[in-house]
C-alpha positions in Angstrom: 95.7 74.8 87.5 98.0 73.9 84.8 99.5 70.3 83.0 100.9 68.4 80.0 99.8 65.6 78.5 101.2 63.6 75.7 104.4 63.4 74.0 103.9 63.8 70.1 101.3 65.9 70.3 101.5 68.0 73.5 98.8 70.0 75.2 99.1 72.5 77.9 96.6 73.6 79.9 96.7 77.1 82.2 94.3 78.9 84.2 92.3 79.1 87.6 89.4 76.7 87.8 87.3 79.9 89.2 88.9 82.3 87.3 88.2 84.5 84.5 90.0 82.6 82.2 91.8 79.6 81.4 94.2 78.5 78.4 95.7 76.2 76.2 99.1 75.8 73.9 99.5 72.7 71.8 102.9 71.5 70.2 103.2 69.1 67.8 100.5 69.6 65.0 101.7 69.1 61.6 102.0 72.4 60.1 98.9 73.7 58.2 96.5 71.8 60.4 93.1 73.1 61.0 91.6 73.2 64.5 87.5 73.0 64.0 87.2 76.1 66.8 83.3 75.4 66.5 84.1 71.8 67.9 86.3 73.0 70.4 83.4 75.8 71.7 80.7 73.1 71.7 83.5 70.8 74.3 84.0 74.1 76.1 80.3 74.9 76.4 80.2 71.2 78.3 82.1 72.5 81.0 80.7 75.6 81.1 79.7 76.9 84.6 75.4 76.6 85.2 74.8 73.9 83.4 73.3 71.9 86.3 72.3 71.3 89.9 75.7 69.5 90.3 77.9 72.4 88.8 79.7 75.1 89.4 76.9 77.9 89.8 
C-alpha cells in the first residue's frame, strides 16, 4: 500500500495492509510544529485490527 495526498502539506503513506507495520512521512509542516502523537494513537487505535465483527480479525 502506499500514496500522497496534498500539495502544501504532503502526507505519505507505506506499508502492507496485513503487515506488521505500516508508515507515514509528512512534508510541509512549518518548522517547530508539534504533532499531538496521543491524538494520532487514539485515530490509529480506530483502525486497529479486532475491533469488530466487520474487521479485520
Amino acid at each position: 500500500m502506499s500514496g500522497v495526498f496534498g500539495n502544501k502539506l504532503k502526507v505519505s503513506i507505506f506499508g502492507e495492509s496485513h503487515g506488521s507495520a505500516i508508515g507515514v512521512t509528512i512534508d510541509g509542516l512549518p518548522p517547530g510544529h508539534e504533532i499531538d502523537m496521543d491524538n494520532v494513537l487514539e485515530e490509529m487505535k480506530r483502525r486497529a485490527p479486532g475491533q469488530g465483527a466487520l474487521s479485520t480479525p
